[in-house]
C-alpha positions as CSV (number, residue, x, y, z in Angstrom):
1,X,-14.0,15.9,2.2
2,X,-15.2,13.3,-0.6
3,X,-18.8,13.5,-1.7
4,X,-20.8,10.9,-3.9
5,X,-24.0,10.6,-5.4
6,X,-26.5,8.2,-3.9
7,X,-29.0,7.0,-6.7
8,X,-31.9,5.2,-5.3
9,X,-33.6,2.4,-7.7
10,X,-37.3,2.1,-8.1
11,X,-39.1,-0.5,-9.6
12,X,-38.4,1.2,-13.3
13,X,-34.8,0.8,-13.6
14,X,-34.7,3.5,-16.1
15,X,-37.4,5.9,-15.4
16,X,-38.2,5.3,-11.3
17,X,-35.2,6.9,-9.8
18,X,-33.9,9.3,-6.8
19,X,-30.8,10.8,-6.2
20,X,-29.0,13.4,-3.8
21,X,-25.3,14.7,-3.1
22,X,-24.1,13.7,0.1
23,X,-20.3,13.9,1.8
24,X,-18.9,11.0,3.7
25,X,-19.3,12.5,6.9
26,X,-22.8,11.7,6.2
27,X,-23.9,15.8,5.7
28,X,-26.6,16.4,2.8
29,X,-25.4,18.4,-0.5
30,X,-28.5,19.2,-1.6
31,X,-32.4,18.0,-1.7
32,X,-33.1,14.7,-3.2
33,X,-33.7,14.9,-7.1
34,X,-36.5,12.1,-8.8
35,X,-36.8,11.8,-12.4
36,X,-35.5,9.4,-15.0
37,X,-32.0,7.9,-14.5
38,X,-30.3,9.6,-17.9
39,X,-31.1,12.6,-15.6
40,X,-29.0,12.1,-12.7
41,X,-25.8,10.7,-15.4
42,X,-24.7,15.2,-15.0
43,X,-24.1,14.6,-11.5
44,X,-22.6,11.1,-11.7
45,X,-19.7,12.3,-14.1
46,X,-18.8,14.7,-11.5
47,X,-18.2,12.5,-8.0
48,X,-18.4,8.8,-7.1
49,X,-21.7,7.4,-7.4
50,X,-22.9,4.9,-5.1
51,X,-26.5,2.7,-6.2
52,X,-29.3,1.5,-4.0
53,X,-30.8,-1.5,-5.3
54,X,-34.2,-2.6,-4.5
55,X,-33.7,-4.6,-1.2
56,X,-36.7,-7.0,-1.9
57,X,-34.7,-8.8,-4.7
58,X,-31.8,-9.4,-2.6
59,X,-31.2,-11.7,0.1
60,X,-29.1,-10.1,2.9
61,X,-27.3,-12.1,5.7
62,X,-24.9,-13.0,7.7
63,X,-22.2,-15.9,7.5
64,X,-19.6,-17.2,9.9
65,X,-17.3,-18.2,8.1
66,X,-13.8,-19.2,9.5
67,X,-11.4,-18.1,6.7
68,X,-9.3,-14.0,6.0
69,X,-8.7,-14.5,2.4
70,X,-11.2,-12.7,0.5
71,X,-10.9,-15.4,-2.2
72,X,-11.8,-18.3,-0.2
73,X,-14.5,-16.5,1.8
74,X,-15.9,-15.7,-2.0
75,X,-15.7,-19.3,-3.0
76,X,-17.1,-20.8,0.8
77,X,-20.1,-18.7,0.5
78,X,-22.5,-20.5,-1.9
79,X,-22.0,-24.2,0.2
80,X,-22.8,-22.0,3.3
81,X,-25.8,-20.2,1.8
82,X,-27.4,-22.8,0.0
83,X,-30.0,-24.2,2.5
84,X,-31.3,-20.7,2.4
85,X,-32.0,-20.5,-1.4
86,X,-34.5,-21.3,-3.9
87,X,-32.6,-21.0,-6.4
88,X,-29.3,-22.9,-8.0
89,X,-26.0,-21.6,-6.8
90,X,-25.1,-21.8,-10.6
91,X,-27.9,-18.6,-11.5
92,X,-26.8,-16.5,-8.5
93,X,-24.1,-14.3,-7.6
94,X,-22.4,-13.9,-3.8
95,X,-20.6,-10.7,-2.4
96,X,-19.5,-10.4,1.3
97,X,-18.3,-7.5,3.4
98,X,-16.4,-6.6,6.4
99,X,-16.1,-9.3,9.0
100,X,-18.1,-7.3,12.6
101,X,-16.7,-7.3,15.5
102,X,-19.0,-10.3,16.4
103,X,-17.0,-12.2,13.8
104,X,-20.1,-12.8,11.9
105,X,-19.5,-11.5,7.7
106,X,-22.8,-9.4,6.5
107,X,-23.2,-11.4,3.3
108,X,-25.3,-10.6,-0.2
109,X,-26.9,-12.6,-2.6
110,X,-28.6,-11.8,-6.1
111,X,-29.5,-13.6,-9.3
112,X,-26.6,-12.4,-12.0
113,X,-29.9,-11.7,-14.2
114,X,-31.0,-8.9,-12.1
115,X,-27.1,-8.1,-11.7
116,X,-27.3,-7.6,-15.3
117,X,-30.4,-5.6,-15.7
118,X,-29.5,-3.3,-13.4
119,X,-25.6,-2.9,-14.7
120,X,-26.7,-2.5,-18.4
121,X,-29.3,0.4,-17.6
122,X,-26.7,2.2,-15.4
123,X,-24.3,2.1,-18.8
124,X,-26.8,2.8,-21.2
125,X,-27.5,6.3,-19.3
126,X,-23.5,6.9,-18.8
127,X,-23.3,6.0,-15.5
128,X,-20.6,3.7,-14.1
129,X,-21.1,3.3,-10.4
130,X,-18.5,2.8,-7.8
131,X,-20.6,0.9,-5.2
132,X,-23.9,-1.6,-6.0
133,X,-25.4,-1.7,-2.3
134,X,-28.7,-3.0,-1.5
135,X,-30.8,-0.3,0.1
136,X,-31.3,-1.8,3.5
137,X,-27.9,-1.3,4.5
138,X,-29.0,2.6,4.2
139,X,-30.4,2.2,7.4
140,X,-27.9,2.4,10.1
141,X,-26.8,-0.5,13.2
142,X,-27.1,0.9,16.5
143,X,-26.1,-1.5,18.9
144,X,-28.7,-2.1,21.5
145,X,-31.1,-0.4,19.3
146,X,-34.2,-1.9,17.3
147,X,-34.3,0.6,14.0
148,X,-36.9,0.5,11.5
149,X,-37.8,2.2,8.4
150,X,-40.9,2.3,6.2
151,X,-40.1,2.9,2.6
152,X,-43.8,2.9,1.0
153,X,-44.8,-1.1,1.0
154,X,-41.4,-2.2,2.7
155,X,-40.3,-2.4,6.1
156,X,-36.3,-2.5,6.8
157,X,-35.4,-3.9,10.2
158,X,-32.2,-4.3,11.9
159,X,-31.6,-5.0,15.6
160,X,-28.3,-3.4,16.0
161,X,-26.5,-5.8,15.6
162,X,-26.2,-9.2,13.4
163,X,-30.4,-9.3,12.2
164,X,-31.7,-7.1,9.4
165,X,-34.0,-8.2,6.4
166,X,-36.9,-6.3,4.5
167,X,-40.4,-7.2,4.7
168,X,-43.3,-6.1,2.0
169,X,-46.6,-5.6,2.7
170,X,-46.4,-5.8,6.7
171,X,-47.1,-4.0,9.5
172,X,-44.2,-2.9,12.1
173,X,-45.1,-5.6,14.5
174,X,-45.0,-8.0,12.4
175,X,-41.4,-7.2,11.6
176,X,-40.6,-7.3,15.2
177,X,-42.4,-10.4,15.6
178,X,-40.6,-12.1,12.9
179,X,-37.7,-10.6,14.4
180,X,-38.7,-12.5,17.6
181,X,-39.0,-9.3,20.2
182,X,-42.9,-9.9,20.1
183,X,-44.8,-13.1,20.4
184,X,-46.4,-14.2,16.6
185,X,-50.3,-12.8,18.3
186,X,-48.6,-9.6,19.4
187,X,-49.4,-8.0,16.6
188,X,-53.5,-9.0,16.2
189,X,-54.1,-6.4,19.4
190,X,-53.4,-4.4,21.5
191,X,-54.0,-6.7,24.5
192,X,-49.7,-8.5,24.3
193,X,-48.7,-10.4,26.7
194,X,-45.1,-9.1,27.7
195,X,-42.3,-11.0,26.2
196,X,-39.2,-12.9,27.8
197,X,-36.7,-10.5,26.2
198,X,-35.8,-7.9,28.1
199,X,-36.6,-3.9,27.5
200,X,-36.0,-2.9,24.0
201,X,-35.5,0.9,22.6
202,X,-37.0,1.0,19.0
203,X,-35.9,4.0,16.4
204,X,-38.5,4.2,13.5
205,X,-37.7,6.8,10.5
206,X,-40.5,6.8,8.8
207,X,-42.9,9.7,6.2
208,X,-45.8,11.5,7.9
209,X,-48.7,9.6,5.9
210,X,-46.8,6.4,7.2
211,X,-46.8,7.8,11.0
212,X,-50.7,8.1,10.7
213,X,-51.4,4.9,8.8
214,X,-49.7,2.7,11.9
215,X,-50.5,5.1,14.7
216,X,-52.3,2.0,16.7
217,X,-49.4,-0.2,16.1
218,X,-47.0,2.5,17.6
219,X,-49.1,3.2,20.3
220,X,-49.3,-1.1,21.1
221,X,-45.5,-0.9,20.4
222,X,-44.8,1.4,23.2
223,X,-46.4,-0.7,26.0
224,X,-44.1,-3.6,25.0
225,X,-40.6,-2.2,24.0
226,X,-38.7,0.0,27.0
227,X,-39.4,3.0,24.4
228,X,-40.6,3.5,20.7
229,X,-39.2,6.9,19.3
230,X,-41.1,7.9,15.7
231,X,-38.6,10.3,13.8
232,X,-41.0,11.6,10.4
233,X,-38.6,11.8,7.3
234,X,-40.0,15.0,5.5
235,X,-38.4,14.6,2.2
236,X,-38.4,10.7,2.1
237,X,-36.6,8.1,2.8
238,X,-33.6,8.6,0.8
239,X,-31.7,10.9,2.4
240,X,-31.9,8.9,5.3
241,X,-30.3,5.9,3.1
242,X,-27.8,7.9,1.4
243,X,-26.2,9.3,4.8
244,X,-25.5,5.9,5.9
245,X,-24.5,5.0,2.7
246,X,-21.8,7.5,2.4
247,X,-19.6,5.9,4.8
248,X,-19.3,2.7,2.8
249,X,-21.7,0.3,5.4
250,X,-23.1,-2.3,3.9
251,X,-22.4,-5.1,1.1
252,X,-20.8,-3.7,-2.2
253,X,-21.9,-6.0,-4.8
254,X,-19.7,-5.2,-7.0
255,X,-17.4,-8.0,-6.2
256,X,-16.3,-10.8,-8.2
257,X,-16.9,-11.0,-11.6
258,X,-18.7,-7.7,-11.4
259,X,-16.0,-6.0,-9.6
260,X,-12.4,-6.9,-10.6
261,X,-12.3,-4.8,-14.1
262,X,-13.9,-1.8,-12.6
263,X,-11.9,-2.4,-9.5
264,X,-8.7,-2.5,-10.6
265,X,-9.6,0.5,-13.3
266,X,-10.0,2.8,-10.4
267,X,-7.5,2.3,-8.4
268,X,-4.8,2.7,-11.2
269,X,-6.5,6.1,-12.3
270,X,-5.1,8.1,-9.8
271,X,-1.5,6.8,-10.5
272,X,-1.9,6.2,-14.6
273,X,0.2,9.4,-15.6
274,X,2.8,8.8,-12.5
275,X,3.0,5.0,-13.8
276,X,3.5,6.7,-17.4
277,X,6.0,8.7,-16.7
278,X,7.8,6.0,-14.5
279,X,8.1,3.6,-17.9
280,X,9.0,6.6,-19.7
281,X,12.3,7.4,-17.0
282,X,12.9,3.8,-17.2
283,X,13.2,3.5,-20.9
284,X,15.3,6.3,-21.0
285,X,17.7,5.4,-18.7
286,X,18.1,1.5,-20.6
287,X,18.6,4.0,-23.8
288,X,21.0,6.2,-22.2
289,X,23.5,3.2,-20.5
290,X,22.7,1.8,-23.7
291,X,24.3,4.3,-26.0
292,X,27.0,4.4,-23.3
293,X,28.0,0.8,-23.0
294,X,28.2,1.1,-26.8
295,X,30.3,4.1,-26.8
296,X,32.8,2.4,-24.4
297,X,32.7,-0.6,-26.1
298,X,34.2,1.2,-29.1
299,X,36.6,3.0,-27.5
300,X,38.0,0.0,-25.6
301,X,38.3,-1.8,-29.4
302,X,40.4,1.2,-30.6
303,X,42.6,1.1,-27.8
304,X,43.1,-2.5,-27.8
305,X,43.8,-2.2,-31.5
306,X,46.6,1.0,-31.1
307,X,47.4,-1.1,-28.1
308,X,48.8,-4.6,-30.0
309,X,49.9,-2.4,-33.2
310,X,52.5,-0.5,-30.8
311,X,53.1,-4.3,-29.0
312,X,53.7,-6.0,-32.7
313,X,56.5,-3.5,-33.3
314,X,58.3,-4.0,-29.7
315,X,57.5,-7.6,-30.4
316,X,56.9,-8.3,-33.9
317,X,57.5,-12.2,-33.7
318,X,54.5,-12.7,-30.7
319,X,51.6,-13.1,-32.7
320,X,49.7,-13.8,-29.9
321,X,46.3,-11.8,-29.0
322,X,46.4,-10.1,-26.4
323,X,44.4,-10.9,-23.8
324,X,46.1,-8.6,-20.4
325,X,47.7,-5.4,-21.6
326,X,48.7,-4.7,-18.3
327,X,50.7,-7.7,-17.1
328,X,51.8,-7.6,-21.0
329,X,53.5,-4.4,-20.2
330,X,54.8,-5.6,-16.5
331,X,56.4,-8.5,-19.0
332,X,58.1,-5.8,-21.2
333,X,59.7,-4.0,-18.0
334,X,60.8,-7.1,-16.4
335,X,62.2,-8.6,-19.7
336,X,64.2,-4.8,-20.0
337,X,65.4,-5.1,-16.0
338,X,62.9,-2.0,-15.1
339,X,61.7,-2.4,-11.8
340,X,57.8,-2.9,-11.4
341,X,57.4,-2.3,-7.9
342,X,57.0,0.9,-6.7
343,X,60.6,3.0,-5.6
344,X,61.1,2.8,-2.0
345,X,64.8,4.0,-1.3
346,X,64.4,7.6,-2.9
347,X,60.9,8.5,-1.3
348,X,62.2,7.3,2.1
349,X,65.1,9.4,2.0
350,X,62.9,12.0,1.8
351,X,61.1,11.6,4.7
352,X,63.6,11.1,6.6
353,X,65.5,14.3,5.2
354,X,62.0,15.8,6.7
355,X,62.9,14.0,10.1
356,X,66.1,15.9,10.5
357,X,65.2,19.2,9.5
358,X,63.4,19.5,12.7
359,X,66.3,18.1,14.7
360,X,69.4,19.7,13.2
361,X,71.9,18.5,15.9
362,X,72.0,14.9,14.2
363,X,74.6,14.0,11.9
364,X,74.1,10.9,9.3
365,X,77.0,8.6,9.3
366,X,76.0,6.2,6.9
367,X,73.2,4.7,4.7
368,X,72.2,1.0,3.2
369,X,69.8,0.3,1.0
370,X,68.9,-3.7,0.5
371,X,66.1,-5.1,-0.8
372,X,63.7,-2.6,0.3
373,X,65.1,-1.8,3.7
374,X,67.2,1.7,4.4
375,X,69.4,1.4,7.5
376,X,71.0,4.5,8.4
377,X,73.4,5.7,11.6
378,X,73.3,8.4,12.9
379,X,74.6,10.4,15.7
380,X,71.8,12.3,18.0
381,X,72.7,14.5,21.3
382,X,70.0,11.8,22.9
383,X,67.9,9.4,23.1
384,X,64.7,11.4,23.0
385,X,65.8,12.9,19.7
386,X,66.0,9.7,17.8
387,X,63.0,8.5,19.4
388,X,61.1,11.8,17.5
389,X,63.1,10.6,14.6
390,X,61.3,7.6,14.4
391,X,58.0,9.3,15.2
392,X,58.2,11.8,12.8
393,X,59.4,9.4,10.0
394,X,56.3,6.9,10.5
395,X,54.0,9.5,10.9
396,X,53.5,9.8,7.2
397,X,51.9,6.2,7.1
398,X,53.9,5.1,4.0
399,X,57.5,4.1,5.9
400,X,57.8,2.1,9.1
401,X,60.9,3.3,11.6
402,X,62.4,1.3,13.8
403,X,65.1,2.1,16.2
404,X,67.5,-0.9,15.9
405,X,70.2,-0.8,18.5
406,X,71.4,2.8,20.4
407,X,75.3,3.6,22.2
408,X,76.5,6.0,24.9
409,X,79.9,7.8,23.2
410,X,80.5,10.7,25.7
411,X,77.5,12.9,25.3
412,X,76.2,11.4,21.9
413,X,74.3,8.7,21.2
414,X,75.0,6.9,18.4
415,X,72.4,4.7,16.7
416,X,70.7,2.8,13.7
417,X,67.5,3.3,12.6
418,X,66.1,0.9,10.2
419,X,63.1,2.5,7.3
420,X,60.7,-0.1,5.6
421,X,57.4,0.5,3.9
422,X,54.6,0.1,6.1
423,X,53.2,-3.4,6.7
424,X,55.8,-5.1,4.6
């Protein structure tokens, strides 16, 4: 089981920080930790660390966007994001994340300014996250659930399924309203008018001094929504954040020209000494059928040369290189009337010398030997016994037997077998 650190960002970069241990089944560590953020850079060397940024100073959305290749869908979202910005396209920087089941991608976006402020505080304390994720996505999607959470000025909202933005300085309705589950006066009294949507269930996390400070706008929140459930957050709002968190929801925006070098750096990590030791087998192995090609390569130059010295003296007048030592030495045995082909006669005789020890009551009464091809006669008490003759004489694979011509004289047989080499 994997566990990170979740560092929450304040409005100090540097000195307004939490930060709690958490596993990615979503199971607290430990309590949450505040202090400055060089203090939290122990724990981050230890275990992946995963930073909340301030959700106010990013614009999170979503995007349908047509296209599976992350490179495109980086490049499309500017031109489908720009009506909704302030700002030039040029001064801002885009992440995306996993396309929902809806089709629609959650989408990111964030002034490369901030990008850098935040990035260069994180170094200067030692701390080299794995995962930039704006807060908001700390507060989890259930589908067919409202869920809202008060973090101090800030209300996060999400409807469960393709809606969620932060508000500052609101009250709960007012979120909802913006939403558009209450109508805009809704939130001015307590006399609302019911809504067109239907019946809504609405999950609030919240501290117990925020519970109190919007107790009337929870009470007119319950006789509009099907249900309004108030779940008080006793040691703040971060380990409700870094739960979620933990199982890698969200927008990482560390993507782009933020992510590749850090990206790449950690997954090769894990495999650096395996990839070390593969370039160190594979030089080895060039070395080694280098030194042997070599060492071959000599020895085939010695032999050559003992090769045409012994030639030059059967020869001396061929001053010829040469090139085929083997049909050079076919040449020699022809030229001297040695045969090159392989003997036939003598190893066929022996077979069938083989054949006749198991049939003893046949007599031999002559042999030929022409161009390859033994005929012999022979004289068998039957038929049957020069068919095993046969049998016995092929069965070594080398020779072919066949039984040429067979005649009755009183009770022998006499016949001739002819012996070839197999397939010839």
């Amino acid at each position: 089981m994997a566990e990170f650190l979740v560092i929450r960002l304040g409005e100090d970069v540097r000195e307004d920080v939490a930060w709690i241990v958490v596993d990615d089944s979503g199971t607290r560590q430990g309590p949450p930790l505040k202090g400055a953020l060089a203090d939290a850079a122990p724990e981050a060397a230890k275990r992946p660390t995963i930073v909340l940024v301030p959700a106010t100073t990013v614009l999170t959305t979503c995007v349908q966007i047509p296209v599976r290749s992350r490179a495109k869908l980086q490049a499309a979202l500017p031109f489908a994001l720009e009506e909704q910005l302030a700002d030039d396209v040029e001064n801002l920087h885009f992440a995306a994340g996993r396309r929902r089941d809806s089709g629609m991608i959650p989408a990111a976006v964030v002034a490369h300014e901030q990008m850098r402020v935040w990035l260069a505080a994180l170094r200067a304390a030692g701390i080299e996250p794995n995962r930039l994720v704006p807060e908001n996505y700390g507060l989890a999607r259930i589908p067919g659930t409202l869920s809202l959470l008060v973090a101090g000025r800030q209300i996060m909202f999400n409807d469960g399924a393709d809606v969620e933005f932060v508000m500052q300085d609101v009250k709960p309705s007012d979120a909802l309203a913006a939403a558009g589950y209450l109508d805009a006066g809704d939130s001015e009294g307590t006399d609302v008018e019911p809504t067109n949507r239907p019946a809504t269930h609405l999950l609030v996390f919240c501290q117990a001094a925020d519970e109190r400070r919007f107790q009337y706008d929870w009470d007119a929140l319950r006789h509009e929504l099907d249900s309004v459930d108030v779940q008080v957050l006793p040691d703040g709002v971060l380990p409700r954040l870094a739960v979620t968190a933990a199982t890698r929801v969200g927008v990482n925006l560390l993507q782009g020209p933020y992510g590749a070098r850090t990206e790449l750096g950690s997954a090769f990590r894990p495999w650096r000494k395996a990839a070390v030791l593969v370039v160190v087998l594979a030089v080895v192995g060039f070395v080694a059928k280098g030194v042997d090609y070599f060492r071959l390569s000599r020895q085939e130059a010695s032999l050559r040369a003992q090769f045409t010295a012994e030639y030059r003296e059967i020869r001396p007048n061929d001053t010829r290189e040469v090139m085929d030592p083997v049909g050079t030495v076919n040449s020699i045995r022809r030229s001297l009337g040695t045969p090159t082909a392989p003997q036939v006669f003598l190893p066929s005789l022996e077979a069938l010398g083989r054949a006749l020890q198991e049939h003893g009551t046949t007599e031999v009464e002559a042999i030929s030997y022409r161009a390859g091809v033994i005929d012999v006669r022979l004289t068998a008490p039957d038929v049957a016994t020069l068919d095993n003759i046969q049998r016995t004489v092929s069965a070594s694979g080398r020779f072919a037997a066949s039984i040429q011509s067979t005649d009755q004289v009183g009770d022998k047989v006499n016949s001739r077998i002819q012996i070839r080499e197999a397939g010839a």
